[in-house]
DOKOL-202532 format. One record per residue (C-alpha): residue in one letter; x, y, z. Coordinates in steps of 0.25 Angstrom, whole numbers, padded with zeros to 4 digits, always signed. Each point is the difference from the previous one (the first is absolute). Layout:
% DOKOL-202532
aXYZ
...
***
This chain:
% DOKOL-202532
x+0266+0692+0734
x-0010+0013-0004
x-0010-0001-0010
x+0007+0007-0010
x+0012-0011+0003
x-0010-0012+0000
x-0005+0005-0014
x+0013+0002-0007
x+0006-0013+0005
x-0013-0010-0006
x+0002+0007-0013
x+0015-0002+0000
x+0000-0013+0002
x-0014-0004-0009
x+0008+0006-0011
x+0014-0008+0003
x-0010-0012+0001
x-0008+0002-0014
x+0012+0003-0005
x+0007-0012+0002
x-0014-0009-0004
x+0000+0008-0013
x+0015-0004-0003
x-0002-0015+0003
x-0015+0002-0008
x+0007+0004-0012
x+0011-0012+0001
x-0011-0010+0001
x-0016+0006-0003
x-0007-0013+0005
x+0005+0003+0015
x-0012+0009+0002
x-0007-0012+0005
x+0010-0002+0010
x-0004+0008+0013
x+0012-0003+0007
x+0009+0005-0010
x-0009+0012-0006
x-0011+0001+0012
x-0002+0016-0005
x+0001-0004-0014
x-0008-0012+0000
x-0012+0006+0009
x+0000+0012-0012
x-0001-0011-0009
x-0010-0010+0005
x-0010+0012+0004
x+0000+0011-0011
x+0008-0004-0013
x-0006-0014+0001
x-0013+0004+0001
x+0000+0013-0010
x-0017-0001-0005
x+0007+0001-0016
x+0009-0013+0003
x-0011-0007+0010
x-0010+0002-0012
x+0008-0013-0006
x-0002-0014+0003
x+0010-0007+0011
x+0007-0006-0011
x+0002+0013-0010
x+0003+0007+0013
x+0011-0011+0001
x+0005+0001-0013
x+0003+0014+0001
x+0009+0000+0013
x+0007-0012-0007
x+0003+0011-0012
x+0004+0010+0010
x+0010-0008+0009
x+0005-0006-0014
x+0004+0014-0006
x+0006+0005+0013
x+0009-0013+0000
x+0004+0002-0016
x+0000+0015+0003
x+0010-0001+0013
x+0008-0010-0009
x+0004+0010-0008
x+0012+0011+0003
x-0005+0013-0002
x+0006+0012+0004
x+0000+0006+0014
x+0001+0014+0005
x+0014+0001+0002
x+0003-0006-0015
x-0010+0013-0005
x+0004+0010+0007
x-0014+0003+0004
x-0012-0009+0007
x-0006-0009-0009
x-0015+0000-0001
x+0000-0015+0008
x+0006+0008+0010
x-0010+0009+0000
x-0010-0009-0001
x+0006-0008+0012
x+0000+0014+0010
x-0015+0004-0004
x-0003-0013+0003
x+0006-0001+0014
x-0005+0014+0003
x-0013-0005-0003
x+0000-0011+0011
x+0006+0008+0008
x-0013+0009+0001
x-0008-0011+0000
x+0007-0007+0015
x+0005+0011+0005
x-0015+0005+0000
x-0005-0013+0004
x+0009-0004+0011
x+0003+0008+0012
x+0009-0003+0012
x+0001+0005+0015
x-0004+0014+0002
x-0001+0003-0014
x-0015+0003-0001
x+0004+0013+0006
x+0008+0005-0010
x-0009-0004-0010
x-0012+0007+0007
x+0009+0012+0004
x-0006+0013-0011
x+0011+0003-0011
x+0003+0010-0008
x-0010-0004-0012
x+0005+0003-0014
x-0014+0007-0003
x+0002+0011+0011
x+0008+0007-0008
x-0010+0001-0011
x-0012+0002+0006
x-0013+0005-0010
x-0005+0013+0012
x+0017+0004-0002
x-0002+0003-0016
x-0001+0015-0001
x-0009+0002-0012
x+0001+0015+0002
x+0014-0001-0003
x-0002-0011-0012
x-0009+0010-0008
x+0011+0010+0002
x+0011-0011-0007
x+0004+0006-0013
x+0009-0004-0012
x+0013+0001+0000
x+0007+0015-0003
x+0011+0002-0009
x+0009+0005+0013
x-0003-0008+0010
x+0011-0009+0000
x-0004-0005+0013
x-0012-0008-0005
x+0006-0004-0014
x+0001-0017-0001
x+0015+0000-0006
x+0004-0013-0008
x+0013-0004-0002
x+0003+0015+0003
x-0007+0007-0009
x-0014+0005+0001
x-0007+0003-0014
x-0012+0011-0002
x-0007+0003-0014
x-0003+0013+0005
x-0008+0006-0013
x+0001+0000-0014
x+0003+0012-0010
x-0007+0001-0013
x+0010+0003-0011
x-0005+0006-0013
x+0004-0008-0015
x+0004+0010-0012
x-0012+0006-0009
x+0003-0005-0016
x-0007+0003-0009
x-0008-0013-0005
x-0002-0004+0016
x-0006+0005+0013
x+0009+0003+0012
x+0004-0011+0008
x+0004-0001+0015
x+0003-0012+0009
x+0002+0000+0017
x+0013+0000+0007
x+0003-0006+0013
x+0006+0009+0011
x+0005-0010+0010
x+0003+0002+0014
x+0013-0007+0006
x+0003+0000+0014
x+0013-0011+0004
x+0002-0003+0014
x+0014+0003+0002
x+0003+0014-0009
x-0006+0011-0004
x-0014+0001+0004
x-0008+0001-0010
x+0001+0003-0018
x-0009+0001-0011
x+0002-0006-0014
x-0009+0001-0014
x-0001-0012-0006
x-0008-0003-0013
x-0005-0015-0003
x+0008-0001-0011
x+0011+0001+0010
x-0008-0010+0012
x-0002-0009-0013
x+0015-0001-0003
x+0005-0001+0014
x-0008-0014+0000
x+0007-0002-0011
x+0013+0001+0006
x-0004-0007+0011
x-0004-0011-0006
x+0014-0001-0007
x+0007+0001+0011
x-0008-0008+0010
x-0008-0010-0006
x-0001-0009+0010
x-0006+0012+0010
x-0009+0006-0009
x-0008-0014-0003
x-0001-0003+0014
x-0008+0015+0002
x-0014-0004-0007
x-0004+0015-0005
x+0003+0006-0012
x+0002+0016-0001
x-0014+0004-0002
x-0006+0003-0015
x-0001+0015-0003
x-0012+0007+0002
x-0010+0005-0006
x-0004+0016+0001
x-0010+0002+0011
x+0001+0004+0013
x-0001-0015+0005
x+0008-0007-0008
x+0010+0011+0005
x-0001-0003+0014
x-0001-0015-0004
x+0014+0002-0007
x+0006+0005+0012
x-0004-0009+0010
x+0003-0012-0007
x+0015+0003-0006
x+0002+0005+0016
x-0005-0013+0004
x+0011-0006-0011
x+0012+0009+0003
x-0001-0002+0015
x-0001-0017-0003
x+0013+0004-0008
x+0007+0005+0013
x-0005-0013+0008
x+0009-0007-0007
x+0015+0001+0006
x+0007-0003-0013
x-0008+0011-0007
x+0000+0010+0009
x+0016-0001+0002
x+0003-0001-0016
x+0007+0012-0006
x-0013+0000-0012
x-0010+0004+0012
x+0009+0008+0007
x+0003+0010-0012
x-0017+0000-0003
x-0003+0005+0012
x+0011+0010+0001
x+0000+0007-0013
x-0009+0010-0007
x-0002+0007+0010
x-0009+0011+0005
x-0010+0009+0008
x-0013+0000+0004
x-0009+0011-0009
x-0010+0007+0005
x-0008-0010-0010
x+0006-0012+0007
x-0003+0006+0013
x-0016+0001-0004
x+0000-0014-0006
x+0006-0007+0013
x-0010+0005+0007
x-0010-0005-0010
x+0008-0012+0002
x-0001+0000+0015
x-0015+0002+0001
x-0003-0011-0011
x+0010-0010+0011
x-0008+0006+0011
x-0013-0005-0005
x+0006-0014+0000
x+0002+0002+0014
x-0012+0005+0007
x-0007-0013-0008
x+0010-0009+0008
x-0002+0006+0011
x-0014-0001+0000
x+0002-0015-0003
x+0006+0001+0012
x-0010+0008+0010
x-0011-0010-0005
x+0006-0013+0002
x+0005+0005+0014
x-0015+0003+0003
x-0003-0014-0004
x+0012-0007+0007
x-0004+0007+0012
x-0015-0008+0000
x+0009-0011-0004
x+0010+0001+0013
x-0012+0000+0009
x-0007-0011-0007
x+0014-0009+0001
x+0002+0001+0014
x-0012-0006+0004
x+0002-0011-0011
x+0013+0000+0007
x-0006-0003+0013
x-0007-0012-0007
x+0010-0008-0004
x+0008+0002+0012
x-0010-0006+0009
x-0008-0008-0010
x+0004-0013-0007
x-0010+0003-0012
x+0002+0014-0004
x+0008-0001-0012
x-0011-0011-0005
x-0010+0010+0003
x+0005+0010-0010
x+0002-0011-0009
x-0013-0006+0000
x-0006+0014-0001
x+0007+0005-0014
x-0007-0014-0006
x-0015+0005+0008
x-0002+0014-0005
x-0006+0002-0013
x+0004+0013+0000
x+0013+0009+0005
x-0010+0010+0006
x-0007-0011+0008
x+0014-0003+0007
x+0004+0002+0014
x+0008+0015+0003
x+0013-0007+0001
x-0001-0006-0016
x-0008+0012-0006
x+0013+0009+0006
x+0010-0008-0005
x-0008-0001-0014
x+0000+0016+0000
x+0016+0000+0003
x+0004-0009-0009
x-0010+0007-0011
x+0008+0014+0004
x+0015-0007+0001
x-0003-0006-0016
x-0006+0016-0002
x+0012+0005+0004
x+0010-0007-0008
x-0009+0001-0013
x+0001+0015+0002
x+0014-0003+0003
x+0003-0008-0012
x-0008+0005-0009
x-0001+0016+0002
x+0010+0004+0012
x+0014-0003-0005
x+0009+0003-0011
x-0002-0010-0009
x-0016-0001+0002
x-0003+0005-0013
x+0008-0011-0006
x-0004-0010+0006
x-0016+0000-0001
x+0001+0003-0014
x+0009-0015+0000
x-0012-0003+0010
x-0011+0003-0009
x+0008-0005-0014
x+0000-0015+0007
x-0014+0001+0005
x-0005+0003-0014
x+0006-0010-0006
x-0002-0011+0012
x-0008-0012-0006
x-0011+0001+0013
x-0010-0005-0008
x+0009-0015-0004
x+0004+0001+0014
x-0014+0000+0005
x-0005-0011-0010
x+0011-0009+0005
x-0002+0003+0014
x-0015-0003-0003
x+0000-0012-0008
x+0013-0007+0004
x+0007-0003+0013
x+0011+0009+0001
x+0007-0008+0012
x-0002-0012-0007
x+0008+0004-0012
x+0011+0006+0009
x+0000-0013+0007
x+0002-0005-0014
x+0013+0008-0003
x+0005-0004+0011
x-0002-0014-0003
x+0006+0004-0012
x+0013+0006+0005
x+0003-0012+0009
x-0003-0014-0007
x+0013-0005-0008
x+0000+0001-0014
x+0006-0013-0008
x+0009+0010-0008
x+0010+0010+0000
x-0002+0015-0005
x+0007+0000-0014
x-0002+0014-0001
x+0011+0003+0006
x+0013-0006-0001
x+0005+0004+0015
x-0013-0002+0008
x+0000-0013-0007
x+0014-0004+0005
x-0003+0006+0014
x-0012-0007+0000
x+0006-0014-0002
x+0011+0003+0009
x-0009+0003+0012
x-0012-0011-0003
x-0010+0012+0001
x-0010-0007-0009
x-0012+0011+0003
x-0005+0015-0004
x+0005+0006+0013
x+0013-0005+0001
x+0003+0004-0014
x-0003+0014+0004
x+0007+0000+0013
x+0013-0006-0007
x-0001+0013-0012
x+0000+0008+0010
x+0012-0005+0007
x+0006-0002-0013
x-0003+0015-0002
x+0009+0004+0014
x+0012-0008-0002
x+0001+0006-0015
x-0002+0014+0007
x+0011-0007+0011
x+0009-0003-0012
x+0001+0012-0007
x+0004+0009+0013
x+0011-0013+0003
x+0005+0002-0014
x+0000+0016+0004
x+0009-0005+0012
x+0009-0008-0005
x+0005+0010-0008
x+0001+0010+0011
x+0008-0011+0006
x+0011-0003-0009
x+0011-0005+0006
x-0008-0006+0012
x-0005-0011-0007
x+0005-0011+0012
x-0007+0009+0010
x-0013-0003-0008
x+0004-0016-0001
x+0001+0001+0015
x-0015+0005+0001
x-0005-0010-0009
x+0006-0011+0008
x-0007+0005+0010
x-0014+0000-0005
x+0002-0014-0005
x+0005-0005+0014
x-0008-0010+0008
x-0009+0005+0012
x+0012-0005+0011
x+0011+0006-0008
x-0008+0012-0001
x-0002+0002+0015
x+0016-0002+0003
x+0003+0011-0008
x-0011+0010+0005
x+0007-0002+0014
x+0012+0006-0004
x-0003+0013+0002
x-0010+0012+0000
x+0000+0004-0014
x-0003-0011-0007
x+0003+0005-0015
x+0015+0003+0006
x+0002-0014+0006
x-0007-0007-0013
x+0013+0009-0007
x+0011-0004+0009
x-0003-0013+0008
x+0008-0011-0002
x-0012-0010+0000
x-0001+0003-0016
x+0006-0001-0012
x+0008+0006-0008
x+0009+0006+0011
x-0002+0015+0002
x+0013+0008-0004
x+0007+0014+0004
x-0012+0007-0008
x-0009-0004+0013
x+0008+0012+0006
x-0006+0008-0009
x-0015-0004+0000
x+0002+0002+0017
x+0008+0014-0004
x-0014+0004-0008
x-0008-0005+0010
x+0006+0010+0011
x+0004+0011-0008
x-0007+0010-0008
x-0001-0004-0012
x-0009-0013+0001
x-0001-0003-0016
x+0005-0013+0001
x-0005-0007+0012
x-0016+0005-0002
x+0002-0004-0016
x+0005-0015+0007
x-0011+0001+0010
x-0010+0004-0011
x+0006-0014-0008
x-0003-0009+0012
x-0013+0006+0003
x-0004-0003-0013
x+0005-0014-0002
x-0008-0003+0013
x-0012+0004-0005
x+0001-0006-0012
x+0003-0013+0009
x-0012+0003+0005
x-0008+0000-0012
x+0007-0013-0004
x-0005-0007+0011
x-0015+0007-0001
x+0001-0008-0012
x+0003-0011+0004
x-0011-0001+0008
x-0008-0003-0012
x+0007-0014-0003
x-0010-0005+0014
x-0015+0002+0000
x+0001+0004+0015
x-0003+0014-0002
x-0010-0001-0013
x-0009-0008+0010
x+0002+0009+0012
x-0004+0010-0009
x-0011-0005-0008
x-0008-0006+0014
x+0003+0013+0007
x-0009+0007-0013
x-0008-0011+0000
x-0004+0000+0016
x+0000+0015+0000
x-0008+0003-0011
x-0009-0010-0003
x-0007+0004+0011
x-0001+0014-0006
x-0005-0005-0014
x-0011-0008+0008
x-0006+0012+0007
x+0001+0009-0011
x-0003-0008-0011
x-0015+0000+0007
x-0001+0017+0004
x-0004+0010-0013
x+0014+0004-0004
x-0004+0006-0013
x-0011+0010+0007
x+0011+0004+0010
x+0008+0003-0014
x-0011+0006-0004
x-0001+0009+0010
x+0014+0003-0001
x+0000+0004-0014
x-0011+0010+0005
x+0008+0005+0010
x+0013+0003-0009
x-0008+0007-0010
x-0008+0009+0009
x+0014+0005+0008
x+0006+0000-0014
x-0010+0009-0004
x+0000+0009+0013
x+0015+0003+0000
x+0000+0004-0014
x-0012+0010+0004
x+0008+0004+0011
x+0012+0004-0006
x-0006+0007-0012
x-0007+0009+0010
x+0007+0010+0006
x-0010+0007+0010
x-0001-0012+0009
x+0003+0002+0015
x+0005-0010+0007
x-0012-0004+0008
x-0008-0002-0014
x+0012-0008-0004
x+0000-0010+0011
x-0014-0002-0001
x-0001-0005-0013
x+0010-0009+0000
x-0006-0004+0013
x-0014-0003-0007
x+0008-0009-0010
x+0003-0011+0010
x-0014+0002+0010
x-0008-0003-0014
x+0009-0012+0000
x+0001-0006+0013
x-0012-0010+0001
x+0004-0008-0013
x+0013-0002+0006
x-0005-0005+0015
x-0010-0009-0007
x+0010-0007-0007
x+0006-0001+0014
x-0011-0006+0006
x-0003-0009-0012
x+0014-0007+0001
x-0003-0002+0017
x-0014-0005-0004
x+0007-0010-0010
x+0010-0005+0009
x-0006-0013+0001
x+0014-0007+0005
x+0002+0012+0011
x+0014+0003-0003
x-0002+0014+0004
x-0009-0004+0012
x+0013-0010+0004
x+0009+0010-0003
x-0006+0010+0010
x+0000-0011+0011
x+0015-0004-0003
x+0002+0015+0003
x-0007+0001+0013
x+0009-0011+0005
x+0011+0008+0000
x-0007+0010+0007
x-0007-0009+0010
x+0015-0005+0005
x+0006+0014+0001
x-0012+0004+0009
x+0003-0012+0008
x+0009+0008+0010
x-0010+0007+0003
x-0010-0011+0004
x+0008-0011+0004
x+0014+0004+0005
x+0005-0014+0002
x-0002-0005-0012
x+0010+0008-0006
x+0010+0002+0010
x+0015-0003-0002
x+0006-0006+0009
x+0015+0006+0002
x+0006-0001+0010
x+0016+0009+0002
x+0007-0005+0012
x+0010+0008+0005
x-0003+0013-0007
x+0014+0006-0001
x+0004+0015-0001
x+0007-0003-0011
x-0012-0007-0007
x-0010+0011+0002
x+0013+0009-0008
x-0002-0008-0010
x-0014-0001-0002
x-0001+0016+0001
x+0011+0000-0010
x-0009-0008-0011
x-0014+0008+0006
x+0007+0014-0003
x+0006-0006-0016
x-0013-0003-0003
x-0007+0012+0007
x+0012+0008-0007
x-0005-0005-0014
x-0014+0002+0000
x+0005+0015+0003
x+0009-0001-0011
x-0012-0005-0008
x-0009+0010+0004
x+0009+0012-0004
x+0003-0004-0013
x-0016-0002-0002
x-0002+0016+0004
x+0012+0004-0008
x-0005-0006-0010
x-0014+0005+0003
x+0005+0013+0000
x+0002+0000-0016
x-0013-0002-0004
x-0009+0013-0003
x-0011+0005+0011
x-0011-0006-0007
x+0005-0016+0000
x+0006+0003+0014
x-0015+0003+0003
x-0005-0013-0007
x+0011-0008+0007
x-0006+0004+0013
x-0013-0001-0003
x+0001-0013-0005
x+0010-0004+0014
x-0012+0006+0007
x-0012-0010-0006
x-0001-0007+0010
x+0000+0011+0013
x+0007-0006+0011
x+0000-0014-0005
x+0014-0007-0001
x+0003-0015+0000
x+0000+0001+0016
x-0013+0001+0001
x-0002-0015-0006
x+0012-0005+0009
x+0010+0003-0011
x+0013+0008+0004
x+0000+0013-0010
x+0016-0001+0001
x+0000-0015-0004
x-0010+0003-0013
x+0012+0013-0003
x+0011-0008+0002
x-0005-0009-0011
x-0002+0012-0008
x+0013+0004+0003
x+0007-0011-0006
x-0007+0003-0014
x+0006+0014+0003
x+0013-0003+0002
x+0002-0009-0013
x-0005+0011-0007
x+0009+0011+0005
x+0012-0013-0003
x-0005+0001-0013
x+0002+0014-0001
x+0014+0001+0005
x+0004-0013-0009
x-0007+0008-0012
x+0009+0012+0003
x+0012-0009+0001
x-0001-0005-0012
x-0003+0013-0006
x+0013+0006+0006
x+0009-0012-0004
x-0006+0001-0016
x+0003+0014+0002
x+0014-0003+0004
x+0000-0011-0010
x-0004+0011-0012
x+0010+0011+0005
x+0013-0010+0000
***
């Protein structure tokens, strides 16, 4: 076999392998000390989960103790008959779970072992993922040049949900003169409104009276939508110049959130506001827009300064990483040098070019999204003046005396005592916990909470059952069927999910339940196939819920053993006790002191900022800039006190447990031998080598697949996040994860699986969206 062959063929068969082990793990946990039955699995184990620093910190027998309350919570856990991804309709967060896991391992031997002549594929130059977004290929020329958005280019216009929404100026209308009071006026908006499919583009004058009772409509008429958008139409503004613009861009910012929203955007309420009153542009409006337009392009030219900077920065920085790079590749200590340096210096200034950079970065990075938040965006003006409302009335100076005085870990590690130790009686402040409480046997704090919150979920389950049950009249056996089979043992389960593809279908018809299915299952089947599918998604709907209430049931249940109460309490114990140690001994309240310093400063420089309005963009960035360099050495001594008090070395042991993994994956390198599989294909067959093509190209076809959809969707953001994307893709020059004998493809395929859960929730998302929608109409 070619390299390329070789490659594929170990992957293929360490992910069947790791596969199975994960299977026979989950059955039974304490087979990870078998090597012959879980040999991947158990080295893993034995050599970096067994010896994490934040669990070695621990004695031999509390180390003991805590593996004994992990294998005893898997057992209950696996005990217990939760629903799986067929029963959901959907992967279930175990699953996922279970699949970054196994990709996970899979990175790790597949960039550990090699077999035959694969060390030439894995030594062969790529394609690297960076090439594409190189720092020399940025055309500045061409950034200063990027300009906001017109009101007819329809080409660079970000539609959302097939609208796109403008507040293109605003028009001054003049009150009547009486004679006991002056003349009053107020401002009007004049909205542009561009829909992707129809005419290109209108115009509408909209008064906030008007804005205000379109929130009010909406709100009636989709309650549920309009709490889950977190903005409110913004407070009419004052009269000056400012507060005009500041009007503008904020109620922008608030009808474009309103057309993000599906279920908005489609409603005949929104529909009519954004078609009516309408209008032309004035010669008036014509000279206010481009008022307008000059105001937005001073937001712009600041961010892209922002950006010219830190590129000159992350340019020193590239340089600087490479040859760091070339360290760790070839030395075992390097990433401990960087360590042992950032507890040395008693100063940032005094660090070497590689920390000093990456300190100037990260300084320009936090810059950048402080101008963002706070001054570039639509909703800036809202929030700093949220911002500097909490900031005043922040208690810094009981915080600091705390911090001072007391031990702030300690007194978390008190809550938490506090949450977990069992009380010797039951709340009576609440008739249901109560009940729930004794029912379960959860005899502490956290389980009370736990249980409320459940309780909270099958109420909410209830109450859309009840919704469905009346939908459903007439089907009422239908329903008994699906709640046979919720309550059905594991066994029985299993037989009845053979029966067919669709499960919800054979739960309906099979003859495995009771009471037996009539001549209406012709019609459930009927709905199912035809157009109108009212009646099988509101029985779908039914057992989906009845599932997940199961599954809430039995999350209760848990709560009757103590199995996951002490894996949960050790777990905090072993991996925060460490914390409270090392912190409890560096000077938290200075660092809180520092920070209170910091905040009011930036506070007090962004309030200046947007007062002014003669500030070029340059002056902007500097001063902001300032801020943080007047700052910075509070924050790195505070770094430097916490190494320097490390007296248990869990940072220093953490740092070696890291360079383990690294020393192994450059073992290939070194010593060949050490790492080779051994696999051996006798007889290599035409027909064998179809098949491993076929399962090269589906995974090569994927990543493609993958890769598309990332530039589709790349291609909807706006030419200044496009510009940070790649700039931020480009940090680290040429480096990818081959460099330190990692395959970049293995690291995106992990990334890929994140993907595709997300663009499954997507389509699930719209699929429940369209069934409520047929649901509503019928």
């Amino acid at each position: 076999m070619d390299p390329l062959e070789s490659h594929f063929l170990k992957k293929f068969l360490l992910e069947k392998q790791l596969h199975n082990e994960l299977r026979l793990m989950w059955k039974d946990m304490r087979a990870v000390d078998d090597t012959d039955k879980l040999p991947l699995l158990s080295f893993f184990f034995h050599e970096y989960v067994s010896t994490f620093p934040f669990i070695t910190s621990n004695t031999e027998k509390q180390q003991e103790q805590f593996w004994q309350d992990v294998f005893q919570f898997v057992e209950n856990f696996n005990s217990k008959s939760f629903s799986t991804s067929d029963e959901r309709n959907g992967v279930t967060k175990r699953s996922q779970a279970n699949k970054k896991l196994l990709g996970g391992l899979l990175v790790f031997y597949n960039s550990v072992l090699i077999t035959g002549n694969e060390m030439e594929y894995l030594t062969k130059p790529h394609l690297k993922a960076s090439d594409t977004a190189k720092l020399e290929k940025f055309d500045f020329q061409k950034k200063k040049n990027i300009t906001v958005v017109g009101m007819h280019q329809y080409d660079r216009m970000k539609f959302v949900n097939g609208v796109y929404i403008n507040i293109v100026a605003l028009r001054r209308v003049e009150g009547e003169q009486s004679w006991f009071f002056a003349a009053t006026h107020h401002y009007d908006f004049v909205i542009q409104v561009v829909l992707k499919e129809g005419p290109k583009s209108s115009f509408v004058c909209k008064s906030y009276q008007q804005l205000s009772q379109l929130e009010h409509d909406l709100k009636k008429e989709l309650p549920g939508v309009m709490s889950t958008l977190h903005t409110k139409l913004p407070h009419k503004a004052k009269d000056n110049e400012n507060s005009i613009e500041t009007s503008r861009m904020a109620t922008r910012s608030w009808l474009r959130k309103l057309a993000s929203k599906p279920e908005v955007a489609a409603s005949t309420i929104f529909k009519t506001f954004l078609t009516s009153d309408k209008t032309t542009m004035t010669p008036e409006d014509q000279e206010d827009y481009k008022h307008r337009i000059s105001h937005e392009m001073d937001i712009l030219k600041t961010q892209v300064e922002f950006q010219d900077e830190t590129a000159k920065v992350m340019q020193d920085l590239t340089q600087n990483f490479e040859n760091f790079k070339q360290s760790v590749t070839r030395e075992d200590d390097a990433v401990m040098g960087l360590f042992n340096e950032i507890g040395s210096i008693d100063s940032i200034k005094n660090a070497s070019p590689l920390l000093k950079t990456f300190n100037d970065w990260c300084k320009l990075q936090l810059a950048a999204v402080v101008y963002q938040t706070f001054l570039g965006s639509d909703d800036s003006h809202a929030i700093l003046k949220k911002t500097k409302k909490f900031h005043r009335m922040f208690p810094y100076s009981l915080v600091y005396a705390i911090l001072r005085f007391t031990n702030p870990m300690k007194m978390v590690s008190r809550v938490i005592d506090l949450l977990f130790v069992n009380i010797p009686r039951l709340p009576t402040w609440n008739s249901q916990l109560a009940e729930d409480s004794k029912n379960s046997g959860a005899r502490n704090l956290f389980s009370l909470i736990l249980i409320m919150l459940l309780n909270e979920d099958l109420n909410g389950f209830e109450k859309e059952l009840h919704t469905l049950r009346e939908k459903l009249t007439g089907y009422e056996l239908y329903m008994e069927r699906i709640d046979n089979y919720v309550n059905l043992p594991p066994a029985e389960m299993e037989q009845i999910k053979l029966g067919g593809d669709n499960l919800v279908l054979t739960t309906l018809s099979t003859n495995l339940l009771q009471p037996p299915a009539d001549d209406r299952v012709e019609d459930i089947v009927a709905s199912f196939n035809g157009k109108d599918t009212t009646l099988y998604l509101n029985l779908k709907q039914y057992w989906l819920l009845k599932i997940r209430s199961r599954d809430k049931l039995l999350f209760k249940e848990l709560w009757r053993q103590p199995e996951l109460i002490n894996l949960i309490k050790s777990t905090v114990d072993y991996f925060y006790s460490p914390l409270i140690r090392v912190f409890a001994k560096a000077k938290v309240h200075i660092a809180f002191s520092a920070l209170e310093g910091l905040n009011s400063e930036m506070l007090k420089t962004l309030s200046s900022i947007q007062r002014s309005d003669h500030l070029n963009s340059t002056e902007i960035y500097q001063r902001i800039k300032t801020v943080l360099d007047n700052h910075e050495e509070v924050i790195w001594n505070f770094i430097r006190d916490v190494y320097v008090n490390d007296d248990e070395k869990i940072f220093y042991r953490l740092i070696v447990w890291i360079e383990r993994f690294l020393t192994l994956v450059r073992l290939k390198f070194e010593n060949q031998q050490a790492v080779t599989l051994d696999i051996k294909v006798d007889n290599v067959t035409p027909l064998f080598k179809q098949q491993l093509h076929a399962k090269i190209e589906a995974t090569l076809a994927k990543r493609k697949l993958f890769k598309e959809y990332l530039e589709a969707k790349n291609q909807q953001q706006d030419e200044l996040a496009k510009d940070w994307e790649k700039m931020n893709n480009g940090l680290l020059g040429d480096t990818t994860a081959d460099d330190f004998g990692i395959k970049s493809e293995d690291i995106q395929d992990i990334n890929n699986v994140t993907l595709e859960e997300n663009i499954l929730e997507v389509g699930q998302d719209r699929y429940k969206q369209r069934s409520e929608n047929n649901t509503t109409k019928n």
